[in-house]
VOKOL-62826 format. One line per 5 residues: number of its first residue (from 0); their letters; for each residue x, y, z of C-alpha. Coordinates in steps of 0.25 Angstrom, whole numbers, padded with zeros to 4 digits. Layout:
N
NUM = a = X,Y,Z; ...
***
This chain:
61
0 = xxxxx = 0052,-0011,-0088; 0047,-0014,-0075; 0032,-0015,-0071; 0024,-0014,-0058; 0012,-0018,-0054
5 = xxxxx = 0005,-0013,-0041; -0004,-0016,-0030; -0012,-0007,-0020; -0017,-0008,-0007; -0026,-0001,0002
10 = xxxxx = -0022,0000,0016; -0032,0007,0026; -0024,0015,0037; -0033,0019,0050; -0027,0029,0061
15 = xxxxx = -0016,0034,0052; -0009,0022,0050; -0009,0010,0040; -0011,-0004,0048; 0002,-0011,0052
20 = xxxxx = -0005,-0023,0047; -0005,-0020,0034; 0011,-0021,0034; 0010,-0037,0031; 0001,-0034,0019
25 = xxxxx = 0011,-0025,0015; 0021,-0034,0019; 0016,-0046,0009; 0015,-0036,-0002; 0030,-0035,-0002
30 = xxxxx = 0034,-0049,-0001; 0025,-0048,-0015; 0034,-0038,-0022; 0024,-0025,-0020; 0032,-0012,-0015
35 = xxxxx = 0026,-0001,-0009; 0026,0010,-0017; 0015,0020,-0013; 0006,0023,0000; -0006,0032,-0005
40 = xxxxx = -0018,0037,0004; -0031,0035,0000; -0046,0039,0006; -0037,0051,0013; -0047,0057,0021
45 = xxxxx = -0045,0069,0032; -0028,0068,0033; -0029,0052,0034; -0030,0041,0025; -0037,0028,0029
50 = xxxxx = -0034,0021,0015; -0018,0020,0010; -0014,0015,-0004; -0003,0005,-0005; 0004,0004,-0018
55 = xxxxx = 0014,-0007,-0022; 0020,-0010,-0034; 0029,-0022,-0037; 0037,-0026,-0053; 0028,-0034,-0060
60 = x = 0034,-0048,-0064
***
């Protein structure tokens, strides 16, 4: 049976958009193993979210 393990990261998004810098960080995270598997919004406050969960998960070893 396969297992996973996981990994979270907190992004902070201004103006509606998420920081094209952050794409590198992303980026590195792959070259590891992590897939993205989930985008959740948190601190949402008035229609906008200023804080965004990222979940990866990759196969344990």
């Amino acid at each position: 049976m396969k297992k996973w393990e996981y990994k979270i990261i907190n992004l902070r998004s201004e103006n509606y958009r998420i920081d094209p810098n952050y794409e590198a960080e992303l980026n590195k995270h792959g070259e590891e193993g992590w897939e993205l598997v989930s985008i959740a919004s948190i601190n949402f406050k008035s229609g906008a979210s200023d804080h965004i969960g990222v979940i990866f998960k990759r196969e344990k070893a």
